[in-house]
C-alpha angles and dihedrals in degrees: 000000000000085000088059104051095051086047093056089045089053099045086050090040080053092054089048101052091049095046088052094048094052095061098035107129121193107202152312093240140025085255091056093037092047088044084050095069100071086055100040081057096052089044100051082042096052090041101046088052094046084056082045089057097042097049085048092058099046094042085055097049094045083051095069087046088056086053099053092049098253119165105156119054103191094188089061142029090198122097136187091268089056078044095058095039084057095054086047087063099044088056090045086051084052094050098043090056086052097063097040076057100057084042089052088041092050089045085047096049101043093051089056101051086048087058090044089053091049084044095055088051110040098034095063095035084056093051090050089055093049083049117044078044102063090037083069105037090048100040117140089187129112117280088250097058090048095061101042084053086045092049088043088055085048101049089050095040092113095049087044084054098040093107087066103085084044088050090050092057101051092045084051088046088057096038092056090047089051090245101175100184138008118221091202098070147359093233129110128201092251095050094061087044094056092046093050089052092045084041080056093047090048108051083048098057094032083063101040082046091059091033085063097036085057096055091040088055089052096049084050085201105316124149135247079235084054090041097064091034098062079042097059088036087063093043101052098045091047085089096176086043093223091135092256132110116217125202093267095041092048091058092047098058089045098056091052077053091068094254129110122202135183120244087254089054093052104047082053092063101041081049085048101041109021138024094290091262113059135356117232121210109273087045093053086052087057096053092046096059091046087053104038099030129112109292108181107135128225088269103056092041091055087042084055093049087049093059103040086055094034095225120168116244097249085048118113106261095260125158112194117203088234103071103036092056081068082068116023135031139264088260094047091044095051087049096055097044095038086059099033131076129254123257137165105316092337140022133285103271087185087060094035088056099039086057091048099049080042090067090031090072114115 
């Protein structure tokens, strides 16, 4: 009797022990998986001993039948053989988890490893795009400068790139092994892709913004009217029409302009402008702009500031967006706060103007 009660707890501590084995789940993560082996060892262990206690309890006990001379148990068919046969199954289902483990643990790893490779591109290649971004957008350089750095950026955009196609594989790699999140960074694949197309646009615009800031510059404020007035003026005075200016005919021009120069003047400016002799067209441009441009100074731009945005003289220099927009307009007002500095509810006009004049300087 007491045989057979030991047989049927084993054969249901056998049942147990499969049914358990079957479900077990290791972990959601190499962490976890990795942090699961201490504990599958001191599983297999505790349960391997348990079935140690329990064969030695019913070995004993079929022992002292032997000794009584007992062949047939009628309370039970199993004997120690099914019993062993039993245990055997329980340590193949062991085994067989461990090596669903090391499976788990190889699948885990190399996942990871997979993340950590798409982490090391796109996370660099992020922080180059943040950078180089706010290099250009924050720039206290020449325009000039600027656009030789923006064209640079340009010129090297595809080896800048290049990590892309790289990028794209190892997305399509964890796609294909149905990888839902990566633990090595908070990037996707089309992130990166959107910020490298908005990274193209804006180095485009950037360059066609100071391309037209330069000529602006150069204009300082005339108008297209101005513009083909200095135009016929040269025309007209370039009496040979051979596209030069001469002394005489440069004084000339000038006077119809409404200024009159000395001879010495005018021979500076033909020495300044020109050879020294005569002033062809695009050099005559030059001096008119410097002569006819706006020629407001620092002083009477931040005065004008001061009263748009009637500000006592002892007030910090703020403009606030509000009230220029009384005056400018949106894509004036988005020039002036995307170069000048923050403060209080605007920006510093006193910084903003000391940059402008700074690229105004001829």
């Amino acid at each position: 009797m007491k045989f057979a009660v030991e047989a049927a707890d084993f054969k249901q501590w056998e049942s147990d022990v499969i049914s358990t084995v079957d479900v077990t789940h290791f972990g959601f993560n190499l962490k976890e998986v990795e942090e699961f082996n201490d504990t599958l060892n001191k599983i297999d262990q505790d349960t391997i001993q348990h079935g140690d206690k329990k064969k030695t309890e019913y070995e004993h006990t079929d022992s002292l039948l032997k000794e009584f001379h007992v062949k047939d148990n009628v309370y039970t068919s199993h004997s120690t053989q099914d019993l062993e046969t039993s245990f055997n199954e329980v340590r193949s289902a062991l085994k067989s988890r461990r090596s669903r483990y090391d499976a788990e643990l190889e699948r885990q790893r190399h996942n990871d490893n997979l993340c950590k490779q798409f982490a090391k591109l796109v996370d660099p290649l992020a922080d180059f795009i943040v950078k180089t971004k706010d290099t250009v957008a924050t720039s206290s350089n020449s325009l000039e400068d600027q656009e030789k750095f923006v064209e640079g950026k340009i010129h090297t955009r595809d080896s800048d790139g290049a990590s892309l196609k790289d990028i794209h594989s190892l997305a399509q790699k964890i796609k294909e092994r149905d990888i839902n999140h990566n633990e090595h960074t908070t990037l996707t694949v089309k992130d990166i892709e959107v910020q490298w197309e908005q990274y193209r646009s804006f180095l485009d615009n950037k360059l066609k913004q100071i391309r037209e800031e330069i000529e602006l510059a150069k204009l300082r404020g005339l108008t297209p009217e101005d513009l083909k007035e200095i135009e016929d003026n040269f025309r007209t005075f370039d009496k040979n029409h051979n596209n030069y200016l001469e002394t005489n005919e440069l004084k000339a021009c000038l006077y119809s302009l409404g200024e009159e120069k000395t001879k010495t003047q005018i021979d500076d400016m033909i020495k300044t402008y020109g050879d020294g002799k005569q002033l062809h067209y695009q050099q005559f441009f030059e001096l008119m702009v410097k002569v006819f441009g706006d020629a407001d100074t620092k002083e009477e731009v931040v005065y004008g500031f001061r009263l748009i945005n009637r500000l006592p003289d002892n007030h910090p220099p703020v403009a606030n967006k509000q009230k220029l927009s009384l005056l400018l307009e949106d894509q004036y007002i988005d020039y002036i706060f995307g170069n000048a500095p923050p403060l209080q509810d605007g920006v510093d006009y006193n910084h903003w103007t000391e940059w402008l004049f700074a690229r105004l300087t001829f």
